[in-house]
Every structure is written in structure tokens, then in C-alpha cells.
Wavefront OBJ file of the C-alpha trace (Angstrom):
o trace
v 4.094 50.856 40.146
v 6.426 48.343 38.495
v 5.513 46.168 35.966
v 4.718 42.436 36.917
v 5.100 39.058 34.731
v 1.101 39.323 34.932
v 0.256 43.141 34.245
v -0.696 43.737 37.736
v -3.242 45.939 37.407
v -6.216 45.318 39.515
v -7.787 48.441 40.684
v -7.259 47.563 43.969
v -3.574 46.752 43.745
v -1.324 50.174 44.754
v 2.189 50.582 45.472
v 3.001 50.887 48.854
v 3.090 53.220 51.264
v 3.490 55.766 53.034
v 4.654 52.958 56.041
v 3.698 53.625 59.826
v 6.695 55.041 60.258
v 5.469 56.078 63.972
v 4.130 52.307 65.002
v 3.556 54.127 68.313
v 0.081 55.310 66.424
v -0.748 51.374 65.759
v -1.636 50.400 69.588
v -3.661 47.880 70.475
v -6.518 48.518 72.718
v -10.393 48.082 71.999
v -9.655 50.172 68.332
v -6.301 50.963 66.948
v -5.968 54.039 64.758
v -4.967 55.049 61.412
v -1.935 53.800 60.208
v -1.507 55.711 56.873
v -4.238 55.386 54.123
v -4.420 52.872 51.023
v -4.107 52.309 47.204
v -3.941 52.997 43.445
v -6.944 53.509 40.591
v -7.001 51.879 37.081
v -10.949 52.454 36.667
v -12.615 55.724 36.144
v -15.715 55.527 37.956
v -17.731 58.241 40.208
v -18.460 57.454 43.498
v -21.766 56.120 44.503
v -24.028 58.641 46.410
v -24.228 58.270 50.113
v -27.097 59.911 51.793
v -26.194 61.926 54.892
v -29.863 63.437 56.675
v -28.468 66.689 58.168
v -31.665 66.914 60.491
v -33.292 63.829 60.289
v -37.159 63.635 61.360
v -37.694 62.236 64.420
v -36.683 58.486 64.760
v -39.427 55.835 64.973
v -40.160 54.115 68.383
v -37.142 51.283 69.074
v -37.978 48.025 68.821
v -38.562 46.049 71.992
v -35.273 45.588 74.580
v -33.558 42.371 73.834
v -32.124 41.139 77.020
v -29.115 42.200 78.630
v -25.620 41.502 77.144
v -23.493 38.521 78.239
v -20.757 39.706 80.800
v -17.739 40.828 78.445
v -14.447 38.352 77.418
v -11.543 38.666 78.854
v -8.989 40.127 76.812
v -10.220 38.807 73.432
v -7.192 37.753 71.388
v -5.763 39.048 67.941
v -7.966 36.677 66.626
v -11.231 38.569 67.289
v -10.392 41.419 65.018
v -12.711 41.546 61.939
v -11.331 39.891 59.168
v -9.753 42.186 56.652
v -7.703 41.991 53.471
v -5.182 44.165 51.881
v -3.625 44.710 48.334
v 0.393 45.368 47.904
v 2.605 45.701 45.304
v 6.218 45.160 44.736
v 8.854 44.913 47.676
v 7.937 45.547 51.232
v 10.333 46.713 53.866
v 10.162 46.164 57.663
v 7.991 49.329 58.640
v 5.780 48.328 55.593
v 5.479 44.398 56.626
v 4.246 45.385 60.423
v 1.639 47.523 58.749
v 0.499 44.788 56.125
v 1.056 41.771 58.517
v -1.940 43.479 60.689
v -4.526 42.695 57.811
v -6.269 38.500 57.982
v -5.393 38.277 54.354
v -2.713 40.002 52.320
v -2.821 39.908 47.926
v 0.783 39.997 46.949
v 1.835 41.980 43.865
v 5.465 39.630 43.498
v 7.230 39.803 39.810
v 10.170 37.924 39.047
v 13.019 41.080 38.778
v 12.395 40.351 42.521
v 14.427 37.569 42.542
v 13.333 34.305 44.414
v 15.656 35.144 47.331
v 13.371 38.593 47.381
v 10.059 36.948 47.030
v 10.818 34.655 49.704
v 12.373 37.518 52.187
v 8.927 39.519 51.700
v 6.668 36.369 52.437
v 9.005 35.864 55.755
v 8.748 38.941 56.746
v 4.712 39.106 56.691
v 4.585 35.664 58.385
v 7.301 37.150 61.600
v 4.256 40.046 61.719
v 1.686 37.522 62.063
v 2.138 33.826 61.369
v -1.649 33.399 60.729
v -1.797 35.756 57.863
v -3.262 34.271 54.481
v -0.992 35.220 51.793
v -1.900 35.081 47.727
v -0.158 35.889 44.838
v -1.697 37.593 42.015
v -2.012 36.535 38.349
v -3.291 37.178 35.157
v -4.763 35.512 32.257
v -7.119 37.316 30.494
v -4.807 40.246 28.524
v -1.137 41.224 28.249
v 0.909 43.894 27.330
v 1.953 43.978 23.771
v 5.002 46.670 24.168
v 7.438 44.622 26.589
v 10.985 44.815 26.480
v 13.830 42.385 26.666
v 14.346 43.720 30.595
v 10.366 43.630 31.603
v 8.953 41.458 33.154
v 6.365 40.886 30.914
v 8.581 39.942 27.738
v 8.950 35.841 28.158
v 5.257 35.760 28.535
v 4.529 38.386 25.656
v 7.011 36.396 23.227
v 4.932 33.175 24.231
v 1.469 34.931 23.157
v 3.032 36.200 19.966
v 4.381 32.758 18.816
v 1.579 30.908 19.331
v -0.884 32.999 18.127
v -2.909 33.046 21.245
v -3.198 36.761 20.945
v -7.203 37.249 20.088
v -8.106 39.086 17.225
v -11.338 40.035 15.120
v -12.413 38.827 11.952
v -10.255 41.378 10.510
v -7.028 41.020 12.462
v -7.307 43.515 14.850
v -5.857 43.286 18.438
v -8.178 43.614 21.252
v -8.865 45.296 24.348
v -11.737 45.196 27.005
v -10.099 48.380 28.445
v -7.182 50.937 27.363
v -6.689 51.585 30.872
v -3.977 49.012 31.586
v -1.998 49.232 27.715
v -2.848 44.865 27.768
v -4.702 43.159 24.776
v -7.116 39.988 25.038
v -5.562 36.823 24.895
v -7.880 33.833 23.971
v -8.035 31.310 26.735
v -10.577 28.661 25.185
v -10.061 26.255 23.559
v -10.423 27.147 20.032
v -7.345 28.877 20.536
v -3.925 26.986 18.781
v -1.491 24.388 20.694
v 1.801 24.691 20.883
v 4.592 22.662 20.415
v 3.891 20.810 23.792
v 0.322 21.022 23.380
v -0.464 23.312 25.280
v -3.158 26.785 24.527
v -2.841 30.034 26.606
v -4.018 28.810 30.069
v -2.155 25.736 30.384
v 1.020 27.471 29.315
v 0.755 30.264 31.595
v -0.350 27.682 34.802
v 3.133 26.058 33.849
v 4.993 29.866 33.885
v 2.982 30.887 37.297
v 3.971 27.447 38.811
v 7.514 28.180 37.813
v 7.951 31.519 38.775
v 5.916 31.718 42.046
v 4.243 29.008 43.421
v 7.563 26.357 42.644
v 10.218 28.613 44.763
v 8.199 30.905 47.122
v 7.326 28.604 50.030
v 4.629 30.016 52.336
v 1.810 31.417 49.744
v -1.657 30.065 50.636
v -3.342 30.893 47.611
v -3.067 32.331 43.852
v -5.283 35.388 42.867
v -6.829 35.285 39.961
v -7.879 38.678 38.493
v -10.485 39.377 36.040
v -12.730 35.962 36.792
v -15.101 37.125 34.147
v -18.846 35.492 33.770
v -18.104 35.836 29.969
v -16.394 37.978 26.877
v -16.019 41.592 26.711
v -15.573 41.813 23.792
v -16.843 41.091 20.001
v -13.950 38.531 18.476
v -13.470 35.588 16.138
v -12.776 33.464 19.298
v -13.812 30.266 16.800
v -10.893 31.462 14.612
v -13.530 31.102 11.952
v -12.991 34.187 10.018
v -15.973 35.834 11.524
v -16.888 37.597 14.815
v -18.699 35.947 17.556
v -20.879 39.103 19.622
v -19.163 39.417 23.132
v -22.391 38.446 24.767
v -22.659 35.368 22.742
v -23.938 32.125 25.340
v -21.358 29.620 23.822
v -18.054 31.775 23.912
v -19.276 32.664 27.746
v -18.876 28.687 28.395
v -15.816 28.327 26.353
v -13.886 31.012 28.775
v -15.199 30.305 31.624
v -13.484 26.510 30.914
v -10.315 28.381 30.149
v -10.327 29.901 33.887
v -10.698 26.114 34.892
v -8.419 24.736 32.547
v -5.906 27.398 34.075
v -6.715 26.317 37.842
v -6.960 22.587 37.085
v -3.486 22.881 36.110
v -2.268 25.329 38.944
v -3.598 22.516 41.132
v -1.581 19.744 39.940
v 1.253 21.515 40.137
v 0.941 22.579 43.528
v -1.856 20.761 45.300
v -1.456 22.714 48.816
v -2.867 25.953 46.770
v -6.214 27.405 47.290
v -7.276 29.601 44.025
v -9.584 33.042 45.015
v -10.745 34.851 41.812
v -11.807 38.570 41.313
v -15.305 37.541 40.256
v -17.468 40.385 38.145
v -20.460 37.519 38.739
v -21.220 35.338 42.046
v -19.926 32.272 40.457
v -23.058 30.603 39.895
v -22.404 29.093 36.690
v -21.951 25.106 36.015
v -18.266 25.797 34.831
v -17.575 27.684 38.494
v -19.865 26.474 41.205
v -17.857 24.958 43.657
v -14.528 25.324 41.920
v -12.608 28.174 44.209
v -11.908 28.454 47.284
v -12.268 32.265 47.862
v -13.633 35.431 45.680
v -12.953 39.106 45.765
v -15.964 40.877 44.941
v -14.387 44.361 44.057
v -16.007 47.636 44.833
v -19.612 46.083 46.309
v -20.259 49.870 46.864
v -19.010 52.983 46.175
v -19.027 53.542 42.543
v -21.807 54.080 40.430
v -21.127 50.355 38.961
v -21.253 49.084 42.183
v -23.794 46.805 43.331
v -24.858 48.540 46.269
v -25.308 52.088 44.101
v -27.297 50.661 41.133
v -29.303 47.761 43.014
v -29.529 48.476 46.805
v -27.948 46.823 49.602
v -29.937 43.722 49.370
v -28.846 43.154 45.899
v -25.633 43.631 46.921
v -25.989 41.051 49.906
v -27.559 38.319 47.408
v -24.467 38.412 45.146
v -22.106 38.579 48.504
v -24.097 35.979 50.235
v -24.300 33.599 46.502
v -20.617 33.970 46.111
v -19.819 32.691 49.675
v -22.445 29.350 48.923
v -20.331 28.967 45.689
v -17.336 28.744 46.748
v -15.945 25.766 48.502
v -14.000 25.859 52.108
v -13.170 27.666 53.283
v -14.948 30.374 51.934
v -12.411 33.366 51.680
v -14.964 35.978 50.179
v -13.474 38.858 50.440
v -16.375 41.894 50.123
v -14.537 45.330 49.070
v -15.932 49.013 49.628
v -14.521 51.513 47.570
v -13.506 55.460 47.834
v -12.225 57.220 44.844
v -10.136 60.262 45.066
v -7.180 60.550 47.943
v -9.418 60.850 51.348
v -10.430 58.221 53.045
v -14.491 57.909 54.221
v -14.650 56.445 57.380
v -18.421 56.168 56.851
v -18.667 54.409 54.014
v -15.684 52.259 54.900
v -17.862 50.909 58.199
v -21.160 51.223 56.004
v -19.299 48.523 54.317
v -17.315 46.773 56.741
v -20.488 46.399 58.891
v -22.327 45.031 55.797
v -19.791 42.859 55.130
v -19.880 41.717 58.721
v -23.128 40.538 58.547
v -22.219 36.992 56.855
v -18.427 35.622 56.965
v -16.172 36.908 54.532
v -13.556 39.224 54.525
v -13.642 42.994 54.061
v -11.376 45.162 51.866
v -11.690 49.366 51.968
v -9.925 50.892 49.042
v -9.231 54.887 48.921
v -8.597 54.895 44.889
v -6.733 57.805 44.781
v -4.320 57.097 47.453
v -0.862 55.315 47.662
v -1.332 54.378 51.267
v -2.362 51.761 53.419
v -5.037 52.889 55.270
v -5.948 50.697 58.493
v -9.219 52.201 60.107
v -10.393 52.260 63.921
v -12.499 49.670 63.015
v -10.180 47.209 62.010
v -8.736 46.856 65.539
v -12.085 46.597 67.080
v -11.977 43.455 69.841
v -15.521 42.167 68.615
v -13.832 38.804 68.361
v -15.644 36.137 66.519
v -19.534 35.568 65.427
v -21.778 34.593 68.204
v -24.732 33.502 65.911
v -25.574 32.627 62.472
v -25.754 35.027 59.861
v -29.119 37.024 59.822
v -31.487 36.267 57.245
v -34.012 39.517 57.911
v -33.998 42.519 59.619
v -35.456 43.365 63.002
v -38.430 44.873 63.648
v -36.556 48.248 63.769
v -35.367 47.735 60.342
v -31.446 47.490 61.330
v -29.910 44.733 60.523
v -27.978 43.055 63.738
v -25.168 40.316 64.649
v -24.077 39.574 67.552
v -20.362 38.807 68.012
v -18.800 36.986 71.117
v -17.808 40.672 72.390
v -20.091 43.320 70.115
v -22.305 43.676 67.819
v -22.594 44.919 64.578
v -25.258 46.908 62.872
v -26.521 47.723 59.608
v -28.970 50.579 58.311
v -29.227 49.900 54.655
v -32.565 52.465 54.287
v -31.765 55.102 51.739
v -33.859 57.777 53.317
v -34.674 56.977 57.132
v -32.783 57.093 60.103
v -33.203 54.375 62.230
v -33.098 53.428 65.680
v -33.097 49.993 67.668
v -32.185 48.882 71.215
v -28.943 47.041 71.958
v -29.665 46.352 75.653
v -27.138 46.968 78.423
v -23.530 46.307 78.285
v -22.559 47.543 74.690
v -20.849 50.643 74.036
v -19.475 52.651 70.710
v -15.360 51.837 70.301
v -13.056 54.756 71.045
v -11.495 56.113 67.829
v -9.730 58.897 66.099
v -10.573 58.897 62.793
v -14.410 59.885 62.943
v -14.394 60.287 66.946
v -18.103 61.639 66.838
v -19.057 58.263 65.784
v -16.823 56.172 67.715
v -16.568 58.280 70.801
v -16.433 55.134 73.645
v -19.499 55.633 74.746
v -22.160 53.157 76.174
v -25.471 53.698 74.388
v -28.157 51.239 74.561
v -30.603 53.121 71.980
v -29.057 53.700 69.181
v -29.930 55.375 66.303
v -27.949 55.036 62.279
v -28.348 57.116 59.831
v -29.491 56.295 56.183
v -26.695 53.694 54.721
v -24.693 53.182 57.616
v -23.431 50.811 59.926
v -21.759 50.558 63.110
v -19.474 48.015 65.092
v -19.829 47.856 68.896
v -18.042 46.078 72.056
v -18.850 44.998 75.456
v -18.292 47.343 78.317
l 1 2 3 4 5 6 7 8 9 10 11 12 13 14 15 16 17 18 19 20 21 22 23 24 25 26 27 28 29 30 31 32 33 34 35 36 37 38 39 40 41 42 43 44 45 46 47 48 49 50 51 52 53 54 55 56 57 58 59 60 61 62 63 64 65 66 67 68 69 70 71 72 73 74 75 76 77 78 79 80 81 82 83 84 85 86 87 88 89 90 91 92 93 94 95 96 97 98 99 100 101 102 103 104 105 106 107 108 109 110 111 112 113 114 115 116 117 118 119 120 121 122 123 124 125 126 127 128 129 130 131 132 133 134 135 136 137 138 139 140 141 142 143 144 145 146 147 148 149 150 151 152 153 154 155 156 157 158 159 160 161 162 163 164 165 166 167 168 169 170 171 172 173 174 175 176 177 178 179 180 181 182 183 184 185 186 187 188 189 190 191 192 193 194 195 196 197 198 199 200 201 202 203 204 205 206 207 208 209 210 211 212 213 214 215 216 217 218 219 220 221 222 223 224 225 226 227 228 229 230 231 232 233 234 235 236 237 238 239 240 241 242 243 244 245 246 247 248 249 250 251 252 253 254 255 256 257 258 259 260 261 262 263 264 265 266 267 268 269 270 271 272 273 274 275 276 277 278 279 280 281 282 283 284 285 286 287 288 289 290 291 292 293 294 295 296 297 298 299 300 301 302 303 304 305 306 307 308 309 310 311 312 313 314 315 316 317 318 319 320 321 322 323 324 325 326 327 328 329 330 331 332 333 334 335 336 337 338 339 340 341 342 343 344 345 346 347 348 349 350 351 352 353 354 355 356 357 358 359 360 361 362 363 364 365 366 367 368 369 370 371 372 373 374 375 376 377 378 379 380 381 382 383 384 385 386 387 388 389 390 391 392 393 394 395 396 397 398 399 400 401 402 403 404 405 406 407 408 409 410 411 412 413 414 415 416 417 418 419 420 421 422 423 424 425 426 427 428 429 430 431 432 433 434 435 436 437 438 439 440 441 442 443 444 445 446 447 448 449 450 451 452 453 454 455 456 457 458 459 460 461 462
């Protein structure tokens, strides 16, 4: 991975790809198949268990028939693909653009060694693939290398931190770090922090640089990402420059960064006030200083890890905080809900455990394989469900699967840890036809159908 003018770093962010170099393996059709698999680790987490019943006891009594489903669309359009989002870094080429420009929403990893003529050549490119595709570029503002040289792309920004003492510190001088996985120390955001010369602290400074570099030259970005959207500190600091520490769970330094992230994306948006801002939220932006102030999240890893949500509080935990982030933000709502898979093999269960979960209200859905440096674009992704039929569902059904109904499928949800469950689709649905995990998605009609304990399933029309 190359360095970036923001330490791109997110966990989700890989370099890419093995391409599709065969495209003949990326047909259309009611599921396309795997294109090559998907992206690069900075967190060392273990992956959340996922109960598989090898002989399940008998499955309870389906719930009542609903009635028959609605005769099938004709030929539903590109459009009513789920919605997915995808993470790249650097350069893409032509074979690497038709695989990316397939995704709803693509998170750019541009730096400036690119050039502008090289930034702008990439976002073309994505936008020949597919001229509806949301495109963001990702920044920074929480840390920064401290060991740039004069050729990195980091150095301009790292000579800016050092002059004006915005690097944050404790009471006894020492530099910080949330993490040592990404070799980046704290910079303070708030407003405690010194002014420059222009009178400016950290964030408005670096909205200025991002403006300048990016969102000023590259026409055709939709929105900036924002990584590490954190509810509060990390860390124990003298963030009052006070000559004492302030604990990293302390109320009143929580406030005083969160108005540095708005500080930072009040000034992005006078800059450029086309720009929609999505941060990668650890929290569902519930807070006074973030309610309403974004226009998408990424909420990474939902499931998968032992962190995640999913693993530590059960799906309907996980749901609040999805479902919370999507009332916070404002329109139009690009909450994007990420599964994750460490190590280099892709799980095709948990990837629709969590696309289907992610299904059930309207965001966006992300599957990251951790150990890979791949895209990986699952059967799923090309399944013709096209577009929500009915509100989001606010309880179960009697069978204890969670259903939607799109305008050509359905999609279902078994979030019981032990039970296998069964319910009754009615006539005229049937599984999609894949090759991934073909004893799942085998193209069969089925009108009783049974999941498994934290699964879900996507289904079309016949």
C-alpha cells in the first residue's frame, strides 16, 4: 500500500487487486459470480463465532402462508442490485475500474504523488463503468505519521503539525498514539489546541489542505470520507494544554473533539458546498455535536470480530446502532453497514448473514475478507431483487425470521443463535443460482424455507 497525504489506513482500505482479468466470469443474469476477493487488515481482531447446527432438531411448524407472490418484473434494471460499497486504494487500471464501477458506492484511497491529471483519469474511468456510482475520497484527521520524508506524501502535512504544535502530548511531553498499528500519533483537533499564523488549529488547516488537494481539482467526487469519527478520546492527554492530563474518557474533552470533527466539516463545506461528508463512526452519531450533521456513516465490521456489535451484543443490538445511525444522519442517508472476515478466504455465509441484515433497513452493505488483497464481488451482489417493496420491518414474524419484501425477492433474516428456523414465502420465489456456495443458492423454487442459526438469505421471483 502506498502512503497517502492522510495515512490511509482504515482497516477496510486494501490495495487493489487481483482485477477480473476474465470479465467473462462477471455476467449478468439473476446472480453474477465471483470476481476476485477483497482487502487489507490494520486491526488484530478474532473473528466472531458463527454457529453452524450440523443436524439441527427438527424445525418448528411454519408460520401461516402469506399470499401468493406478485407476478415477477420484467427485466429489473442495474438499478435493482443491492446496494453495496467498496474500499480502493491507489491507482486503478481499466480491468480494475469495471470491477470497482460494479459496486453503488466506491471509497477512494487518492494521494497527491498521483498527480491531478491521475486523480481525475481514475474518477473518469469509474464514472464510464457506471455513471451512477457514488464516489468519496478518504481523509484523516485524527493522527499522522511522525517519520515522513521530503518525497512522502505525508511530509507538508507532518511539517504543518510540527510547527504549530498541534501534535498532542501528555503532561509530560510524550507523543501519543491510540494504536501502533498504523506508525501515526494523535493530533489535537479541539480547540484548546494553538492557532497559527492565519488563525487557524488542526482541523481548519487540514479542511483548507483536503480542499486543495482533492476536492478543488478532482471534479466528480460526491463525498469526503472521514475516518476515525470517534464518540470521544482514546487516549489520556493534556488536551487543555494545562500541564496536566485529562483521563481519555473525560465528558468535556469528548465534546471538545467531537466539535473539532465539525469544525473540520463546516469548513470542507464552504469550500465545496456540492460535498456530502460520510464518517467511519465507532458510535451511531447520537450526540448534540453530530445528530444531523452527515450525510452518510460507515459502521465498520457490524459483525465478525469479537468487537463487533453483532458478536458481543446480538443482532438486535447491532440493528439499533445500524437503524440509530441511519435516523442521524441527514439525506440521503448513505449508511453503509460492513461485515467482516479476517484471514484470506472469503465466507459466503457470513457475508449474506450480513448483507441480508443489512438489507433489512436502507443502507449500504460492505463485506471485507481482512486478509485478502482482492476485490471480492459475491453472487449476491448481482442478485435482481431490485428495490424495497415495503417499509423496513420493525419485528419479526411469527416464525421468528425476519422478512422484506423487495419489488422482485425477498430477503430473510435468522438472527437466533441456536435454532433453525423455518417460515413460508408463498409461491413464486425461488433461491438465486450461484457459484460460490451453490448448496445455498442452487436456483431453486422453495416456498418453505428453513435458515439456519445466524443466517440470512436473498431470494427472486420465478
Amino acid at each position: 500500500m502506498k502512503s497517502s497525504p492522510a495515512v490511509i489506513r482504515h482497516t477496510a482500505i486494501a490495495s487493489l487487486f487481483t482485477a477480473c482479468a476474465m470479465l467473462s466470469a462477471c455476467g449478468g443474469g439473476e446472480s453474477e459470480t465471483n470476481v476476485a476477493a477483497a482487502s487489507s487488515n490494520g486491526t488484530a481482531s478474532k473473528l466472531g463465532v458463527i454457529t453452524v447446527v450440523g443436524s439441527p432438531a427438527p424445525a418448528p411448524a411454519p408460520a401461516p402462508a402469506p399470499a401468493p407472490a406478485p407476478a415477477p418484473a420484467t427485466a429489473p434494471a442495474p438499478a435493482g442490485l443491492p446496494r453495496t460499497a467498496i474500499f480502493t486504494n491507489g491507482p486503478l487500471n481499466a480491468s480494475e475500474q469495471s470491477v470497482v464501477g460494479r459496486f453503488s458506492l466506491a471509497i477512494l484511497g487518492m494521494y497527491p504523488s498521483m498527480g491531478v491529471s491521475g486523480m481525475q483519469s481514475m474518477v473518469n474511468g469509474l464514472r464510464a463503468v457506471n455513471p451512477d456510482i457514488k464516489l468519496a475520497q478518504y481523509t484523516l484527521l485524527n493522527e499522522m505519521t511522525r517519520s515522513a520524508t521530503v518525497n512522502d506524501d505525508n511530509y507538508a502535512i507532518m511539517q504543518a503539525v510540527t510547527a504549530n504544535n498541534w501534535w498532542l502530548r501528555d503532561a509530560s511531553g510524550n507523543y501519543l498514539q491510540w494504536t501502533s498499528a498504523y506508525n501515526a500519533y494523535e493530533v489535537n483537533m479541539t480547540d484548546w489546541a494553538p492557532v497559527n499564523s492565519a488563525g487557524q488549529r488542526w482541523p481548519q488547516w487540514k479542511a483548507q489542505y483536503d480542499s486543495n488537494i482533492f476536492f478543488q481539482q478532482v471534479s466528480g467526487l460526491d463525498y469526503v470520507f472521514n475516518d476515525n469519527v470517534f464518540g470521544g478520546s482514546r487516549v489520556t492527554a493534556d488536551w487543555m494544554g494545562i500541564g496536566s492530563n485529562q483521563a481519555w474518557d473525560d465528558p468535556t474533552v469528548a465534546v471538545g473533539i467531537r466539535k473539532g470533527y465539525v469544525n473540520y466539516w463546516n469548513v470542507l463545506r464552504t469550500l465545496n458546498p456540492s460535498l456530502k461528508i460520510m464518517g467511519n463512526a465507532d458510535n451511531d452519531l447520537s450526540s448534540a455535536e453530530y445528530k444531523g450533521q452527515l450525510e452518510g456513516a460507515f459502521l465498520e465490521c457490524q459483525m465478525g470480530y469479537n468487537w463487533s456489535y453483532e458478536t458481543w451484543g446480538g443482532w438486535d443490538k447491532m440493528m439499533s446502532v445500524y437503524r440509530t445511525a441511519l435516523a442521524n444522519t441527514k439525506a440521503p442517508h448513505d449508511v453503509i453497514f460492513e461485515a467482516c472476515t479476517d484471514g484470506s478466504t472469503p465466507s459466503p455465509a457470513l457475508m449474506r448473514y450480513g448483507l441480508a441484515s443489512a438489507l433489512m433497513e436502507d443502507g449500504l452493505f460492505a463485506y471485507t475478507v481482512k486478509g485478502s488483497s482482492a476485490v471480492y464481488w459475491a453472487d449476491e451482489f448481482g442478485a435482481r431483487i431490485g428495490t424495497a417493496a415495503e417499509a423496513p420491518p420493525t419485528a419479526p414474524t411469527s416464525s421468528g425470521i425476519w422478512m422484506r419484501h423487495y419489488t422482485n425477492g425477498l430477503v430473510l433474516v435468522n438472527p437466533s443463535t441456536t435454532a433453525t428456523l423455518s417460515i413460508d414465502v408463498g409461491d413464486g420465489y425461488k433461491r438465486i443460482a450461484g457459484t460460490q456456495d451453490s448448496t445455498v443458492n442452487n436456483g431453486q423454487a422453495q416456498r418453505i424455507v428453513s435458515l439456519p442459526p445466524q443466517s440470512g438469505l436473498l431470494m427472486i421471483k420465478q
